[in-house]
C-alpha positions as CSV (number, residue, x, y, z in Angstrom):
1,X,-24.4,23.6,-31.2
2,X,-26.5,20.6,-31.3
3,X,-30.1,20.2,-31.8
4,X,-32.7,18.5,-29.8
5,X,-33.1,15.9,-31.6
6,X,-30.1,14.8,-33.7
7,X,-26.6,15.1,-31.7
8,X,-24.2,16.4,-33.0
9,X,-21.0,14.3,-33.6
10,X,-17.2,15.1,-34.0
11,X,-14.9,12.8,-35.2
12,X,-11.2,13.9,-33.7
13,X,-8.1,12.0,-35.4
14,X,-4.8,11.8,-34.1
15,X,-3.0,10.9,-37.4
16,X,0.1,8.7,-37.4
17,X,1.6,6.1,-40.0
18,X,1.5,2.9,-37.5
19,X,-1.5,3.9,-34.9
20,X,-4.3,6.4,-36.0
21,X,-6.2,7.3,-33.0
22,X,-10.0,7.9,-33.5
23,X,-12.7,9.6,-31.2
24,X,-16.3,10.4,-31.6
25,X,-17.8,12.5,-29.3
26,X,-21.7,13.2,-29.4
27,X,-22.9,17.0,-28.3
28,X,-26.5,16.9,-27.1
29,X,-28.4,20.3,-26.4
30,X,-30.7,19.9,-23.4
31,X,-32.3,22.6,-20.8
32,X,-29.8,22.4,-18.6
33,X,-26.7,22.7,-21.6
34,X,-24.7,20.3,-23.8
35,X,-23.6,17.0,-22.9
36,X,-20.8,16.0,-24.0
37,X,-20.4,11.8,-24.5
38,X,-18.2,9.2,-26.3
39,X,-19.8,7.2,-29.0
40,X,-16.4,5.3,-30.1
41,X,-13.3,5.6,-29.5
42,X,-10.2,3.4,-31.1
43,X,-7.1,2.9,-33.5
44,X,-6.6,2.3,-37.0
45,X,-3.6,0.2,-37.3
46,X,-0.8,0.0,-40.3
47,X,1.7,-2.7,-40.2
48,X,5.2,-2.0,-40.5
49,X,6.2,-4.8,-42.5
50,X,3.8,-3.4,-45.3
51,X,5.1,-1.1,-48.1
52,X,3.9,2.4,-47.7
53,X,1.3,2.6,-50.2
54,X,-0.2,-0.5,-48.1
55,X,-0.1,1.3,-45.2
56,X,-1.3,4.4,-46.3
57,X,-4.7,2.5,-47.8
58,X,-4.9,0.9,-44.5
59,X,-5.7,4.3,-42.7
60,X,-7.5,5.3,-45.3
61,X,-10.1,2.6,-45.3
62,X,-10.1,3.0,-41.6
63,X,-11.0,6.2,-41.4
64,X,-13.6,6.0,-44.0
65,X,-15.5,2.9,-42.1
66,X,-15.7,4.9,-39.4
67,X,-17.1,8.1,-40.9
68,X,-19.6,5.6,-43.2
69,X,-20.5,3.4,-39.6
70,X,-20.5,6.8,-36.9
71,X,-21.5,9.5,-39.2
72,X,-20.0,12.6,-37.8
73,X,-21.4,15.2,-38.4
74,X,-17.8,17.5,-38.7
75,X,-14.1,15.8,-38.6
76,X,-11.3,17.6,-36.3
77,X,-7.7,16.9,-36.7
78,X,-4.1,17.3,-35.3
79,X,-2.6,19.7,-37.6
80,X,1.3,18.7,-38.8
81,X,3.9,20.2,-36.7
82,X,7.8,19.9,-37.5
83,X,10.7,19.9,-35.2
84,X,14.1,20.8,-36.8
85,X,15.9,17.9,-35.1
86,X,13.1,14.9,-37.1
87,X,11.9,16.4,-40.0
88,X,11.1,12.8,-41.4
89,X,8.3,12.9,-38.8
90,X,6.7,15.9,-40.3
91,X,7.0,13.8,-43.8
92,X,5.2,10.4,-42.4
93,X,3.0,12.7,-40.5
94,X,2.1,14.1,-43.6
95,X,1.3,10.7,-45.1
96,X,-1.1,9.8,-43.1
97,X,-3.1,13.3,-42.7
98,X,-3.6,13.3,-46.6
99,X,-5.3,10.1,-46.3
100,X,-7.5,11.0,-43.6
101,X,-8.3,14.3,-45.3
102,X,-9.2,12.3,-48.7
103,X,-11.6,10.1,-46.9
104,X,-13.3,13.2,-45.1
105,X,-12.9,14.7,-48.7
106,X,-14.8,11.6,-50.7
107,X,-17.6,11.6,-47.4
108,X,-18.2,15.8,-48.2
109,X,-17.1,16.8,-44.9
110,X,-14.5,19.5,-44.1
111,X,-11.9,19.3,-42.1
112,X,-11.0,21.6,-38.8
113,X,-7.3,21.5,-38.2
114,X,-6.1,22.4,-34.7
115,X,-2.4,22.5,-33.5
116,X,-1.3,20.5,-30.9
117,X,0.0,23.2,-28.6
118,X,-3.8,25.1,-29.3
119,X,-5.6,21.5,-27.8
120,X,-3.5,21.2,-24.5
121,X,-4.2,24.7,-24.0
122,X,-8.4,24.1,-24.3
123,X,-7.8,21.2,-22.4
124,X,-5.7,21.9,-19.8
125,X,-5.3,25.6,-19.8
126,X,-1.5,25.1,-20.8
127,X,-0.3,24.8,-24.6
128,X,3.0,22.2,-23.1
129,X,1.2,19.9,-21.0
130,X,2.1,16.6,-21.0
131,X,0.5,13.7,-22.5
132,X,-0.5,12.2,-18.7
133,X,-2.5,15.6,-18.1
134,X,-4.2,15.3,-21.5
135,X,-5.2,12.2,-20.5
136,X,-6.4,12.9,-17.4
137,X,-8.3,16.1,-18.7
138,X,-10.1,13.9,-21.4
139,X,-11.2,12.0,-18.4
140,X,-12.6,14.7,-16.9
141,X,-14.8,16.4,-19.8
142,X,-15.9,13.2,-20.6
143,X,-17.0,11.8,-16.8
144,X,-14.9,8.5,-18.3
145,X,-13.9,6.2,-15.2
146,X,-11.0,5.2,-17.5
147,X,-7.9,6.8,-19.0
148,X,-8.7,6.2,-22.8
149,X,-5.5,4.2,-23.9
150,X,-3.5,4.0,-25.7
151,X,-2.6,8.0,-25.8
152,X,-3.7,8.3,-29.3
153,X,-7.0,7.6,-28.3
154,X,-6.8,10.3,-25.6
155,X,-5.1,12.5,-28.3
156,X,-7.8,11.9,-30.7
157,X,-11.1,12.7,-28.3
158,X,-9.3,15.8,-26.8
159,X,-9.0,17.2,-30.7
160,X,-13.3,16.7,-30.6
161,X,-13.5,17.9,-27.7
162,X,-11.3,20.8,-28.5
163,X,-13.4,21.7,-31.6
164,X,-16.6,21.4,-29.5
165,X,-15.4,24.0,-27.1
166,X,-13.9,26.5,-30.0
167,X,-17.2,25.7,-32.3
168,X,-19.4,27.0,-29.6
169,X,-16.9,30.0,-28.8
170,X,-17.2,30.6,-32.6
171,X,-21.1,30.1,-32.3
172,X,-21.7,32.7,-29.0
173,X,-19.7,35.6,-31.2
174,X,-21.8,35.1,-33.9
């Protein structure tokens, strides 16, 4: 997946309208396989007090600063899920992804969309695990000493990591 001399980088997102969670992982191709390392990790922050249009620029210019300052090579993101009981979730959630998809849009760079349920299973080998054993599995893949906090961080690099893993499935049945 990577080349010898230029990693490759995957930005995950895990999109939400008050804390956007960001990872970049960098894939480097060596004799002995890939490694697999964190070049940034964080959250673009919204503030609740603002309207939402505010807000919604706010992630925006996030995520675009960091796809101008880490240059991923690819972009990986939570896809929207609905539950009958908060459908104004699925709205706001909604929000937020179009931003992020219009900033990976104006930077030429498509977006992977991977279900929630689909990332814990990569991850963890079950599609309900709980956010702790996310964590902990991002941990892991990543030789981190550290749980990345908050969650959305950990959300965020397990979407990269989870593209990584399904890009070089994709890549060996080719």
């Amino acid at each position: 997946m990577a080349s010898a001399e230029q990693p490759t980088r995957i930005l995950g997102i895990d999109p939400g309208l008050n804390i956007t969670g960001y990872g970049v992982i960098a894939v480097s191709a060596s004799s002995t396989g890939d490694s697999v390392s964190v070049v940034e990790a964080g959250v673009v922050r919204s503030k609740r007090s603002d309207d939402l249009g505010t807000r919604l620029s706010s992630i925006h210019e996030g995520i675009a600063d960091v796809i101008r300052s880490l240059s991923p090579n690819c972009v990986a993101l939570e896809e929207l899920y609905s539950h009958y009981e908060r459908p104004q979730t699925a709205i706001i959630m909604g929000h937020a992804r179009g931003v992020i998809c219009l900033a990976a849009a104006q930077a030429k760079m498509v977006v992977n969309s991977y279900a929630a349920t689909q990332v814990k299973k990569v991850l963890t080998g079950n599609g309900r695990a709980p956010k702790s054993q996310v964590q902990l599995a991002v941990t892991r893949h990543l030789n981190l000493e550290d749980i990345p906090e908050p969650p959305d961080v950990a959300d965020a690099l397990a979407i990269a990591i989870c593209h990584y893993y399904l890009s070089l499935r994709s890549a060996s049945m080719a």
